[in-house]
C-alpha positions as CSV (number, residue, x, y, z in Angstrom):
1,X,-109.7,91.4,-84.5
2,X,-108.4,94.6,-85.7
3,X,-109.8,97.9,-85.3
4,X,-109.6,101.1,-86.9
5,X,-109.2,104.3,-84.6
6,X,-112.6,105.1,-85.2
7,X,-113.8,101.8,-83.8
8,X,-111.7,102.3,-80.5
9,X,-113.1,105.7,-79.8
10,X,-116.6,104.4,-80.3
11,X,-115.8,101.8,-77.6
12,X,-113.3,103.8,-75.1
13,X,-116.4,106.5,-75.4
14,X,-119.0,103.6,-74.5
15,X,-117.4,102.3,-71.7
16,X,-116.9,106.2,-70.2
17,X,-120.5,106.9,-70.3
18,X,-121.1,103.3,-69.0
19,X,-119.2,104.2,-65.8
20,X,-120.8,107.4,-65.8
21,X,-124.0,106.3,-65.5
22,X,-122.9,104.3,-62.2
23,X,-121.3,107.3,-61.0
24,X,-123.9,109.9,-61.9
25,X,-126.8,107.6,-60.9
26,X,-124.7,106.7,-57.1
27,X,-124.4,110.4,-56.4
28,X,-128.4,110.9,-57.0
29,X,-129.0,107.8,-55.4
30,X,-127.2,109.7,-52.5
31,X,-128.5,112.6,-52.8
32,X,-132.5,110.9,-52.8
33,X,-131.2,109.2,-49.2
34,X,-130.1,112.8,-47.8
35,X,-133.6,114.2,-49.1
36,X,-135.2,111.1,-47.5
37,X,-133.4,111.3,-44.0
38,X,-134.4,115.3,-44.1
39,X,-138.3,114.8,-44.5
40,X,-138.0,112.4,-41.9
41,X,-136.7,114.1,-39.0
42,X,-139.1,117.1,-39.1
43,X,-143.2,117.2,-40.3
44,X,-143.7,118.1,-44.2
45,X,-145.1,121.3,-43.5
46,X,-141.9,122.5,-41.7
47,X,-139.4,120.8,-44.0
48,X,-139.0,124.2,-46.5
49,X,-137.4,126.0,-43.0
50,X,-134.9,123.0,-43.0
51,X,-131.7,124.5,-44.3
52,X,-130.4,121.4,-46.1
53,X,-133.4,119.9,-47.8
54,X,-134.0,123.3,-50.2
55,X,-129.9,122.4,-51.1
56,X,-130.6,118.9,-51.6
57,X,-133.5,119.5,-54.1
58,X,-131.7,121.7,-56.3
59,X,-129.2,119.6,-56.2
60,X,-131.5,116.5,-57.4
61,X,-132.3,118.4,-60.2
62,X,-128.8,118.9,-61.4
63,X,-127.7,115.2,-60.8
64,X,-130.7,113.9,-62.6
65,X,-129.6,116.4,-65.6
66,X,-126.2,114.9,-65.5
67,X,-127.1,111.3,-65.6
68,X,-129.6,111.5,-68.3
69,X,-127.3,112.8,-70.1
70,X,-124.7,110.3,-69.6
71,X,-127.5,107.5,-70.4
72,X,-128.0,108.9,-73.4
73,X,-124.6,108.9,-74.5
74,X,-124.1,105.7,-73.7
75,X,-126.5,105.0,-75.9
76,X,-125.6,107.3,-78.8
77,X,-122.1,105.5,-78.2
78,X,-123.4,101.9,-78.1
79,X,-125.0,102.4,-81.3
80,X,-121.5,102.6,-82.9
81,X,-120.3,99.5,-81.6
82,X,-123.4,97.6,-82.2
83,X,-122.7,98.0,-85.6
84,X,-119.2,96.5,-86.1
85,X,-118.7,94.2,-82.7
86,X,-121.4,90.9,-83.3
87,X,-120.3,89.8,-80.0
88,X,-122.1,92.8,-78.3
89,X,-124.8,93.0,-80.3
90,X,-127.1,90.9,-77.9
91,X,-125.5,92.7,-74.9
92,X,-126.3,95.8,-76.6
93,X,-129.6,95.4,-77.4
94,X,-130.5,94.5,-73.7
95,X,-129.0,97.8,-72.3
96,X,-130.9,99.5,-75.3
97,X,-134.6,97.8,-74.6
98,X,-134.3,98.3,-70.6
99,X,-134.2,101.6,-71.3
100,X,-136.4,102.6,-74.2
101,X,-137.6,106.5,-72.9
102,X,-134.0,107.4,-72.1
103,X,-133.5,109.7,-75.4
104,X,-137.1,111.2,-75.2
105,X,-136.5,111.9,-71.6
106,X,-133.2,113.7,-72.4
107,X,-135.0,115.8,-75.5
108,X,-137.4,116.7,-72.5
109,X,-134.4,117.9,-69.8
110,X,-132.3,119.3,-72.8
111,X,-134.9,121.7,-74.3
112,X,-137.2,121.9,-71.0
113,X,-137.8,125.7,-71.9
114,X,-139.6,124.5,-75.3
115,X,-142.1,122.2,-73.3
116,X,-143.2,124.3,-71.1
117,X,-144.2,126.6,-73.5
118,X,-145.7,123.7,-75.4
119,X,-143.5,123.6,-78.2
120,X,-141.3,120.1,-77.2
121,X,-140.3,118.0,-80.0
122,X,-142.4,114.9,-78.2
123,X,-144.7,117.4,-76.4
124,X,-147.1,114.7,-76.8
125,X,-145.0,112.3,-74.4
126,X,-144.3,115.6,-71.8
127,X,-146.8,113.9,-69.6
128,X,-147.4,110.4,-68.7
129,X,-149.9,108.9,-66.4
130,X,-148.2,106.4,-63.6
131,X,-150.9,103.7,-61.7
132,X,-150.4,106.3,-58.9
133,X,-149.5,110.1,-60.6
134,X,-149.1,111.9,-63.6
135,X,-146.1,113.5,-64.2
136,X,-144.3,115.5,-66.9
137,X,-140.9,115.0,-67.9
138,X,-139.1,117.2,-65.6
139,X,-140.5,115.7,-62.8
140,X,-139.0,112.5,-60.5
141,X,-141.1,110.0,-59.2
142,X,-140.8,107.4,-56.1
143,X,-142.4,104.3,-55.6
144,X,-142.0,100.3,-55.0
145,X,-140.7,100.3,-58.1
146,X,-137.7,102.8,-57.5
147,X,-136.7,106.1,-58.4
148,X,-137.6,107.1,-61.8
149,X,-137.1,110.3,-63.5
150,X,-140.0,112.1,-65.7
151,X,-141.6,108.8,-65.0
152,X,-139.6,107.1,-67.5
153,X,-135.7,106.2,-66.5
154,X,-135.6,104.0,-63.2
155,X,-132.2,105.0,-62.0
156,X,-131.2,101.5,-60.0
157,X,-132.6,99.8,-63.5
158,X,-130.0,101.9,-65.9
159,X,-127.0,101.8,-63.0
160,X,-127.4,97.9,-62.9
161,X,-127.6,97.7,-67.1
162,X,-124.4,99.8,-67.1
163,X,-122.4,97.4,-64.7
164,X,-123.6,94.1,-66.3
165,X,-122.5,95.8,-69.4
166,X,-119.2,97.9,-68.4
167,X,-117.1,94.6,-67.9
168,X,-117.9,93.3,-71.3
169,X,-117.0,96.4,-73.1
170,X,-113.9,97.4,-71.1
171,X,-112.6,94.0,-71.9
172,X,-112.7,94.7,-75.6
173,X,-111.4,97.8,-75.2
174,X,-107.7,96.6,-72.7
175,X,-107.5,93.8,-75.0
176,X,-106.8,96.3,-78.2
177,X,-103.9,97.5,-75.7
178,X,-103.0,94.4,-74.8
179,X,-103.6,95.3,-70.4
180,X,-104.9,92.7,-68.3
């Protein structure tokens, strides 16, 4: 099947935020494990003297930026190639439904100034109400069911979507180049 240049950019770029979202979402996966390990060696009320954890909590905010970000462009990516490869199309639309608050979420971190002053685009969606918290979209959350950020975007759920889908994508894209 031949594709126009157009089509290969829309994949090449879909398999680069696919990896991207492994990447990003490993090094905050990290970074939640250092921030773990650091309220665990001293009581809660003295962990603000600990010199690392303040690093590691500004630093969670950055990752988490960084990989809802590349979530999104897979998505915006995906999209593309949903529309002219029928062979993805199923493949596509499972990374797409396991992950159905990832573009709000990214409106949210994107234009954070506007929803704190109560002018978001979803301000209605800002909040949500867990079983166990409510939290805002700027917010991360940890429980049995993972790490999710705003309350929305379970980061082990989107890195394990990206690598069930990565393969099938890449494939696509060596075979236009003929690289095995």
């Amino acid at each position: 099947m031949g594709l126009t240049n157009d089509q290969w950019y829309f994949l090449n770029s879909s398999k680069i935020w696919l990896r991207g979202i492994v990447y990003q979402g490993r090094r905050l996966l990290e970074n939640q494990q250092r921030m773990q390990s650091a309220m665990q060696a001293i009581p809660v009320e003295n962990l603000i003297w600990r010199q690392d954890f303040p690093v590691y909590n500004d630093l969670r905010i950055v990752e988490e930026h960084f990989f809802v970000i590349s979530v999104s462009k897979a998505i915006d990516w995906l999209k593309e190639v949903r529309k002219f490869r029928k062979d993805l199309i199923t493949d596509i639309d499972s990374f797409l439904q396991g992950l159905p608050e990832a573009k709000d979420l990214r409106n949210m971190r994107e234009h954070d100034v506007d929803y704190f002053k109560g002018k978001g685009k979803a301000q209605d969606r800002f909040v949500k109400n867990m079983p166990d918290a409510t939290i805002d979209g700027s917010a991360s959350y940890s429980d049995g069911n993972g790490y999710l950020i705003g309350g929305r975007l379970n980061v082990q759920h989107a890195i394990d979507a990206a690598q069930k889908l990565y393969p099938k994508v890449e494939k696509v894209v060596l075979e236009i180049h003929e690289i095995e």
